[in-house]
C-alpha positions in Angstrom: -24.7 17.1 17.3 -24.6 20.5 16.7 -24.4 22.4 13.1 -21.1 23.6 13.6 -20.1 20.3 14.5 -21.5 18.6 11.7 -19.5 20.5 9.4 -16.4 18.2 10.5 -17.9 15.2 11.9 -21.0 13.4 9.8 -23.1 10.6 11.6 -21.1 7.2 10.1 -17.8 9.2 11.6 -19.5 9.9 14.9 -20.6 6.4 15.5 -16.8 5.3 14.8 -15.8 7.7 17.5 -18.2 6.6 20.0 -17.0 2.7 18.9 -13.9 3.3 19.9 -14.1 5.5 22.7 -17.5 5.4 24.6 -20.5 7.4 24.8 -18.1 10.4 26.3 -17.0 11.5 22.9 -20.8 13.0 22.5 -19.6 15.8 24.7 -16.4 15.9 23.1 -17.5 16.9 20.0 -19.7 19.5 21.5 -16.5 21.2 22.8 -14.9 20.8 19.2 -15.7 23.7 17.3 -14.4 25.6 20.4 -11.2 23.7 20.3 -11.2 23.7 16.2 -11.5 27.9 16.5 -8.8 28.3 19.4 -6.3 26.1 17.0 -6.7 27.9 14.1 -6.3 31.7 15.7 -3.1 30.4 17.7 -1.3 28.3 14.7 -2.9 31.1 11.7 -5.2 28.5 10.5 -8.1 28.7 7.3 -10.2 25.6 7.6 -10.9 24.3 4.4 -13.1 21.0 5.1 -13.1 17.7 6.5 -10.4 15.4 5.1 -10.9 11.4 5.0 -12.0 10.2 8.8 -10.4 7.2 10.7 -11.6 5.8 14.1 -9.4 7.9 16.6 -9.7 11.1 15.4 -11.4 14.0 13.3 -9.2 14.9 10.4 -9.4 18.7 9.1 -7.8 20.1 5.7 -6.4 23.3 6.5 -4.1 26.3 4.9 -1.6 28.1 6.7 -0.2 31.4 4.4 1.0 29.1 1.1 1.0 26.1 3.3 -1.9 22.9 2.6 -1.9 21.4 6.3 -3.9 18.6 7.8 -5.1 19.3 11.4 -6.3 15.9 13.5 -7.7 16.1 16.9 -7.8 13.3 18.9 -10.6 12.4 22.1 -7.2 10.5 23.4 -4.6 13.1 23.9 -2.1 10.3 25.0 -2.4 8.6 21.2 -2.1 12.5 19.0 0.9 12.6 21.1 2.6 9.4 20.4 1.9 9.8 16.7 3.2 13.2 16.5 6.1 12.1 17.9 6.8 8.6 15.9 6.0 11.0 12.7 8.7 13.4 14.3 11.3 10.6 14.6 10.8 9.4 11.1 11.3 12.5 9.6 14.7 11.6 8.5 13.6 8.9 6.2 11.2 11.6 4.2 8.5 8.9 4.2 6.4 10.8 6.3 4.2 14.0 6.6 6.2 16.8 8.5 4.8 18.0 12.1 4.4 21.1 12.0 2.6 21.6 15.4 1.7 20.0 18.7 -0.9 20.6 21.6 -0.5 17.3 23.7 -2.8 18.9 26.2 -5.7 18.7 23.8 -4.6 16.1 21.5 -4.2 18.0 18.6 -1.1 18.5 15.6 -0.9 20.3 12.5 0.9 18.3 9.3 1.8 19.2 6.0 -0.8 17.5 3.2 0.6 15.3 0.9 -1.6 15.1 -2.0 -2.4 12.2 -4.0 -4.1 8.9 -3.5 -3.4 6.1 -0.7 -2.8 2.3 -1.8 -5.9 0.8 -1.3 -7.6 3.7 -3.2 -5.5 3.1 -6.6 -5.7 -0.8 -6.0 -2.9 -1.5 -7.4 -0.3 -3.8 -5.8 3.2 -2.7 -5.4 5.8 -4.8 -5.8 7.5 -6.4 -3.0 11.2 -5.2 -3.9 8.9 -1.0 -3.8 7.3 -2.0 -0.5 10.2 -4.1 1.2 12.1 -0.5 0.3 9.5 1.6 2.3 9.7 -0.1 5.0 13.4 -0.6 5.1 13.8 3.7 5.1 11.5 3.5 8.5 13.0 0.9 9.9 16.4 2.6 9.0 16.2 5.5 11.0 18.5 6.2 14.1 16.7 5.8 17.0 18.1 7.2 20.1 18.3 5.1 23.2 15.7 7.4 25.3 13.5 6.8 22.3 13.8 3.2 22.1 13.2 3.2 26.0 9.9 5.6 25.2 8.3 2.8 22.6 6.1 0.4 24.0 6.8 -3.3 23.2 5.2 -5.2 20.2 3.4 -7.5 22.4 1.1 -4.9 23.3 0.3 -4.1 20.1 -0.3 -7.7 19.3 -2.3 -8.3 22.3 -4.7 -4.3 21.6 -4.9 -6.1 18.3 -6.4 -9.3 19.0 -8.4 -8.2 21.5 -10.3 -5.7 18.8 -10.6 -7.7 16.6 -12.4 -10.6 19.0 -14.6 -8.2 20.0 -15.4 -7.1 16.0 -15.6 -11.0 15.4 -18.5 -11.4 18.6 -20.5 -8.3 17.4 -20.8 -9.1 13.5 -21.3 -11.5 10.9 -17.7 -13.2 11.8 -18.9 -14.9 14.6 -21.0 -17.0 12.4 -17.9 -18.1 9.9 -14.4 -17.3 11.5 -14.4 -19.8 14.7 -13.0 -18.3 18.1 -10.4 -21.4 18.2 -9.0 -19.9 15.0 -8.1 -16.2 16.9 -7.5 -17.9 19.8 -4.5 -19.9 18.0 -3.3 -17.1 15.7 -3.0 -14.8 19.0 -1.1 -17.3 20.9 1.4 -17.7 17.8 1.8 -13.7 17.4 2.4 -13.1 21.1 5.2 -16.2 20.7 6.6 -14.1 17.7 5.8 -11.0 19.8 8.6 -12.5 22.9 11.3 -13.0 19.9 14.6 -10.7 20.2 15.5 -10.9 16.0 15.3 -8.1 14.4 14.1 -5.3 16.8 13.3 -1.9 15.2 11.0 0.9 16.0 7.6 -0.4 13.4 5.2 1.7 12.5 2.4 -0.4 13.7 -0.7 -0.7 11.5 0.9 -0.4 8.1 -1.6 -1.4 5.3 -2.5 -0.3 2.2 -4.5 2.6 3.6 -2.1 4.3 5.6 0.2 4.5 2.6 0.0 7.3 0.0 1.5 7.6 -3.5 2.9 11.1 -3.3 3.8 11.1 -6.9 7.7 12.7 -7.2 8.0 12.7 -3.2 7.3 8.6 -3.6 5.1 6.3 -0.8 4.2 8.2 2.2 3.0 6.4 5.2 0.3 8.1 7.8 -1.2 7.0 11.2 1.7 5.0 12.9 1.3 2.8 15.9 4.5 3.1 16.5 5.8 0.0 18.8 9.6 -1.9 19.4 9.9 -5.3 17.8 10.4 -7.6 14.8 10.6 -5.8 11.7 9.4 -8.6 10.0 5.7 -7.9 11.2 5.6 -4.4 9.0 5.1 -6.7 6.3 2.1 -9.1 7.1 -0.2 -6.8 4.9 1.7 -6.2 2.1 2.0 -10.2 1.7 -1.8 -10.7 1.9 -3.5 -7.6 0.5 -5.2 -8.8 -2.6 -3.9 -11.9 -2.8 -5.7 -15.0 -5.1 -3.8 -17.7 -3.6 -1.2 -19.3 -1.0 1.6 -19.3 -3.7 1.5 -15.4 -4.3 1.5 -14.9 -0.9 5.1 -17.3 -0.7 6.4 -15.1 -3.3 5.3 -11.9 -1.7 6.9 -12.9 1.2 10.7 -13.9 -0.4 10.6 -10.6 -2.1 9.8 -8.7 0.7 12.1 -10.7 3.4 14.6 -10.6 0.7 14.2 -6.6 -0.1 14.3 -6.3 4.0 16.8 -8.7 5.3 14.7 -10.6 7.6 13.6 -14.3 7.5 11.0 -15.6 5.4 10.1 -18.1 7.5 9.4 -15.8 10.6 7.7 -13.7 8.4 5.3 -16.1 7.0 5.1 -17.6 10.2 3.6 -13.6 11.4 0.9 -13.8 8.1 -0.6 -16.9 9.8 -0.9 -15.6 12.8 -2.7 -12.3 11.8 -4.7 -14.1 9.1 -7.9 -14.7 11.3 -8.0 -10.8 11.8 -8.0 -10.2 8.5 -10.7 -13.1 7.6 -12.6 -11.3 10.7 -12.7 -7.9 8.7 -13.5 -9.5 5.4 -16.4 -11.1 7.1 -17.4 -8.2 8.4 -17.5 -6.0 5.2 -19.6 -8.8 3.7 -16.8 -10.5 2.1 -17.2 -14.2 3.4 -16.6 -17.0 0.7 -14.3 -14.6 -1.7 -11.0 -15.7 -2.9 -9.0 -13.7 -0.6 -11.7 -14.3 2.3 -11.2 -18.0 1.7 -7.2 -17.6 1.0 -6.9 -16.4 4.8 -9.0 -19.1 6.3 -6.7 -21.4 4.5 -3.5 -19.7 6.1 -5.3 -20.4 9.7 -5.1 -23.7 8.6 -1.5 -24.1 7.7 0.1 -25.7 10.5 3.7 -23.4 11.1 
């Protein structure tokens, strides 16, 4: 990797890349700098740094006149494009980041920053009635029918889901402690909730704690939607588990939230069993086996529906 590179992408970042999309996105992030330079003269761009990194994309703060902005660039052109545009449809709501700019052909868009700190960076636990709110303002927004049409169906999600997360439970420490039966049964239940027709609004996807940003006056702010058609009640399934000591708190988390929402609380409980092997997959992973809330979700596999 180049120097010029390096100045937006370090090594643990790189390696994420390639993770997700293959040994191509070496050359990629050759052609980066290039791409990084052409951006900024066409859209009056000052790049000020690298900003925090996810797996599908490489994340730049940038200033445009009196403007703070956030550039991404995505290797998958066909995923900046669907995000700009479910960030573009939930503008209404004010719970998201304004797109500013879009070049589908090379996978990029320009955002306005919102500063200040995501959830799971505080570590504190909002309550269900502030949460159940948040995601009551996205699912709230008009959708027109052509839009509706343009979203692809939960299932898939449940289904990309899954299948990533089997493959992080065969390639680390999971494989030892979360048993395939258990993923097996928890994606069978979500794709049965997945086929369901209660409830169907546009979700944002892959909302957890660290896509959600306490923007101080301008409230929560949610980032990198997923966006997908199907029961709102799925939005949720983080909120009701993250941090977590026990099965009761998560029974209370879930009748505040399904209250705040109005959705059942029995579906959604029924949706936080069926993604709880996941989660356990990811705790295992980040060294978290035999915790409270690592043993909590094995528990919740457990729990016949």
């Amino acid at each position: 990797m180049n120097d010029v590179t390096a100045r937006f992408v370090d090594d643990r970042h790189r390696r994420r890349l390639e993770h997700r999309f293959g040994g191509h996105v070496v050359e990629w992030l050759k052609d980066l700098p290039a791409l990084v330079e052409e951006l900024s003269d066409r859209w009056g761009l000052t790049v000020e740094g690298p900003a925090p990194q996810g797996r599908t994309s490489v994340v730049l703060y940038v200033r445009r006149a009196e403007e703070t902005g956030v550039l991404k660039i995505s290797p998958d052109n066909g995923l900046a494009v669907a995000e700009a545009g479910s960030l573009r449809m939930w503008s209404p709501s004010r719970r998201v980041p304004e797109v500013w700019e879009l070049d589908g052909e090379h996978g990029a868009f320009l955002m306005e920053r919102v500063d200040g700190e995501t959830i799971a960076a505080k570590g504190v636990v909002p309550s269900s009635e502030v949460i159940g709110g948040l995601i009551s303002s996205l699912h709230g927004v008009k959708v027109s029918e052509a839009l509706h049409r343009e979203l692809r169906p939960l299932i898939a999600r449940v289904q990309f889901v899954f299948d990533m997360w089997n493959r992080e439970r065969i390639e680390g420490p999971a494989a030892d402690i979360v048993p395939a039966t258990l993923m097996h049964r928890g994606a069978a239940k979500a794709r049965d909730l997945a086929n369901g027709d209660v409830d169907i609004v546009p979700l944002h996807g892959d909302l957890h704690p660290g896509n959600v940003i306490d923007g101080g006056s301008r409230g929560l702010v949610v980032l990198d939607p997923r966006a997908c058609l199907g029961d709102a009640a799925v939005d949720a399934v983080d909120w009701a588990l993250w941090k977590a000591d026990d099965v009761a708190e998560v029974e209370r988390r879930v009748e505040g939230l399904s209250r705040t929402m109005g959705v059942d609380g029995d579906r959604m409980m029924e949706w936080v069993r069926a993604f709880a092997p996941c989660l356990a997959v990811s705790k295992a992973n980040r060294g978290q086996g035999g915790t409270v809330e690592f043993d909590l979700l094995m528990n919740l596999c457990e729990i016949p529906a």
